[in-house]
C-alpha positions in Angstrom: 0.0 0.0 0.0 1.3 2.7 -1.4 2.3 5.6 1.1 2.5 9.6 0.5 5.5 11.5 0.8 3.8 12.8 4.4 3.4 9.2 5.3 0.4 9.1 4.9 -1.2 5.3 4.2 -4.4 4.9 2.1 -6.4 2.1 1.2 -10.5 2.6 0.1 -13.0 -0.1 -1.1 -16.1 0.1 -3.0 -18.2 -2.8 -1.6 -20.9 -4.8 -3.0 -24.7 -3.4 -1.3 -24.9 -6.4 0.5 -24.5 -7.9 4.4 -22.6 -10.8 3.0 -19.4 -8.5 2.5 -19.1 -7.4 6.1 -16.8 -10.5 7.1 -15.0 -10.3 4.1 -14.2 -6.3 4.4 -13.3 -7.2 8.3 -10.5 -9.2 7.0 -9.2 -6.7 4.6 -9.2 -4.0 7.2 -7.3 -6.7 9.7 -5.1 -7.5 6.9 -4.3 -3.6 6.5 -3.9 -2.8 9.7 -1.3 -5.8 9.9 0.5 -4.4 6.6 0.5 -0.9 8.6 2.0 -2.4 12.0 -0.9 -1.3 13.7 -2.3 -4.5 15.2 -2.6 -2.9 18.7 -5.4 -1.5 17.4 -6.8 -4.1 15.2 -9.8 -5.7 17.7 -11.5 -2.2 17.9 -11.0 -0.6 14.2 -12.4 -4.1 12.8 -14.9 -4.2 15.3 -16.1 -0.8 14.0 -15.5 -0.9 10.3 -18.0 -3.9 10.5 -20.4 -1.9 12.7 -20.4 1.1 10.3 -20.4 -1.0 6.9 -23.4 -2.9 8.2 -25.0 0.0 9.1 -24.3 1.8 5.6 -25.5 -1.5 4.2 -28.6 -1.9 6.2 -30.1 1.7 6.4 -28.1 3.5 3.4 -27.9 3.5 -0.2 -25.1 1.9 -2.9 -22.4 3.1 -3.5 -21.1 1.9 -0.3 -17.1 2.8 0.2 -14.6 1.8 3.1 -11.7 4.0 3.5 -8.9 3.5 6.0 -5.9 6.0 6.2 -3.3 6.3 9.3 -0.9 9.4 9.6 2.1 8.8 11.9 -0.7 10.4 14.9 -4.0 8.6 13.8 -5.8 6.3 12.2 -9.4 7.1 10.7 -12.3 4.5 9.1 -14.8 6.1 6.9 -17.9 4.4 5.2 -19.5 6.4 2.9 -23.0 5.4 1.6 -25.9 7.5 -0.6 -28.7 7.2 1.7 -30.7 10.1 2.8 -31.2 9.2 6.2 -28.5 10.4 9.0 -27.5 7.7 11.7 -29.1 8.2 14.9 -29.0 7.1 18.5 -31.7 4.7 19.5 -33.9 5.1 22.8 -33.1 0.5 23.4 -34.3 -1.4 26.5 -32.1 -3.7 27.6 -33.5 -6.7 25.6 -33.2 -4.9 22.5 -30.9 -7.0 20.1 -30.0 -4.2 17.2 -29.3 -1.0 17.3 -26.2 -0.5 19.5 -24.4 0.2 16.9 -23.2 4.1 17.5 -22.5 3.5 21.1 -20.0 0.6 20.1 -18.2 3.2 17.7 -18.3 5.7 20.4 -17.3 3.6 23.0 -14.3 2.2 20.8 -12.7 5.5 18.9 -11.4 8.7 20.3 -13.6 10.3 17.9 -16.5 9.8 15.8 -19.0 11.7 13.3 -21.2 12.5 10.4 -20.2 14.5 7.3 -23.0 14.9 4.9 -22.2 14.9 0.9 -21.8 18.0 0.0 -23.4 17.4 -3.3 -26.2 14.3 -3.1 -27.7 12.7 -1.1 -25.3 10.4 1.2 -22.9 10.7 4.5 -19.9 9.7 5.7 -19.7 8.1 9.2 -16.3 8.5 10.4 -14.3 6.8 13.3 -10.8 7.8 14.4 -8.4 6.7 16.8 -5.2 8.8 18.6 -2.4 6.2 17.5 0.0 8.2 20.0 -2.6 7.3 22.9 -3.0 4.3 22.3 0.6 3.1 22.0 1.5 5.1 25.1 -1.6 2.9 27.2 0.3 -0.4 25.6 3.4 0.7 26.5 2.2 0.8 30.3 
């Protein structure tokens, strides 16, 4: 994977509309963040790339893009869909078995958001993690 002369690494998928890919894009971005040497932070990012990707998949409109790029201070996951509709927090009881989805992200990035298309319909949900952070936390 190629990288830029700022160091900073790239890699973006357009994905099939369909559930099935989740597992299979998991493994990619496991595969990437391996290739990066960023496995420290491997369990969460794939654990939220699948969350987003299902959610794009689910609720959003093709085209359906996965985007991963790390600077030498973070790491960002994007999934970009055409849907209309903006995520939202649901109001679950404790039995509920979908729809957790946000607070996962939340709960596993340093960051998180919504950027709407500028032009069309669509958003981009966007996780990110502070590599620095994290690697000092390890360290300890």
């Amino acid at each position: 994977m190629p990288a830029t002369p700022d160091d900073l690494r790239t890699v973006c998928w357009t994905l099939p509309h369909e559930l099935s890919i989740v597992g299979k894009a998991r493994g990619m971005v496991n595969e990437t963040l391996t290739a990066w040497a960023l496995q420290s932070l491997a369990d969460d990012v794939v654990l939220v790339a699948g969350e987003l990707l299902a959610n794009a998949i689910t609720h959003g409109e093709p085209l359906v893009r996965l985007s991963l790029w790390a600077g030498a201070d973070e790491l960002c996951v994007r999934v970009t869909d055409h849907g209309p509709e903006q995520p939202r927090h649901l109001d679950l009881g404790v039995e509920a078995v979908h729809g957790r989805g946000l607070a996962i992200v939340e709960a596993l990035a340093h960051d998180s958001g919504v950027t709407p298309l500028p032009d069309r319909p669509g958003k981009t949900v966007w996780a990110r993690w502070d590599i620095r952070a994290r690697s000092a936390r390890s360290a300890l």
